[in-house]
C-alpha positions in Angstrom: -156.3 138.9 29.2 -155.4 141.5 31.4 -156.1 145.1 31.5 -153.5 146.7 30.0 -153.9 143.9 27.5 -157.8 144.9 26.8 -157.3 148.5 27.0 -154.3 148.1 24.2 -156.8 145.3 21.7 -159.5 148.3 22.3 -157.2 151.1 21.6 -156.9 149.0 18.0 -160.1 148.6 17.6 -161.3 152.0 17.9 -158.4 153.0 15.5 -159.8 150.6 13.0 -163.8 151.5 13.7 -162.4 155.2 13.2 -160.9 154.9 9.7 -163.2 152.3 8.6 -165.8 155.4 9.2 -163.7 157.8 8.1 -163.0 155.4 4.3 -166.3 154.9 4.0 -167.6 159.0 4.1 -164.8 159.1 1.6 -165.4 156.4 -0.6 -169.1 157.7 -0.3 -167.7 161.4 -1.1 -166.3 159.9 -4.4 -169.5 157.9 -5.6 -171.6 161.0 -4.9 -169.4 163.1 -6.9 -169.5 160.7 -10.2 -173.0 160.6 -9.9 -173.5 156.6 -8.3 -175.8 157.5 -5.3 -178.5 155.1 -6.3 -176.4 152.5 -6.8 -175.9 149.1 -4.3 -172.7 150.0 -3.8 -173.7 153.3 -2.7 -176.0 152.0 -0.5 -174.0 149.1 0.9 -171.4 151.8 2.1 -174.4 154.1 3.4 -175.5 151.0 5.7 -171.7 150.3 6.8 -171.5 154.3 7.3 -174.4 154.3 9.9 -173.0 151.2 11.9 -169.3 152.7 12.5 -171.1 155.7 13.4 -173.5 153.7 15.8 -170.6 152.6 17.4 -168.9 155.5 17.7 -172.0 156.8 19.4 -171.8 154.3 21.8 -168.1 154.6 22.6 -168.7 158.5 23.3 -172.3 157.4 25.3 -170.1 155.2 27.5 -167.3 157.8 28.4 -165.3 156.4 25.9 -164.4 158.6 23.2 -164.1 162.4 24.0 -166.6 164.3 21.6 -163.5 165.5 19.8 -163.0 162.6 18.4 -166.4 161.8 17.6 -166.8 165.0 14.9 -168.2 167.2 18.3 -171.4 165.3 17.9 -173.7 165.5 20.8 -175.6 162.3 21.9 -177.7 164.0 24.9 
């Protein structure tokens, strides 16, 4: 794989780590608002949440995602 080849397969998979985040707040959003917090499927998404944001994190500690796109979250 070369280079432009890596930086295109992880330009896809931040896209996909982004929205996965960015589903799951919203499918969370939902479940809140009917009331399901303290359900597993609540809770399931609440785990997958904190990963995607983990790796955001990650991406943004390594010069990798501008804080922009990161919510403006600071990691310092």
């Amino acid at each position: 794989m070369n280079t432009e080849q890596r930086l295109e397969a992880f330009e896809t998979m931040l896209a996909a780590v982004k929205k996965t985040a960015e589903d799951t707040a919203s499918r969370m959003t939902q479940l809140k608002k009917d009331g399901r917090e303290k359900t597993v499927t609540y809770r399931q998404l609440m785990t997958t949440k904190l990963q995607y944001q983990n790796f955001l994190s990650l991406y943004q500690l390594y010069g990798l995602l501008d804080e922009e796109e990161n919510g403006g979250e600071s990691h310092d």
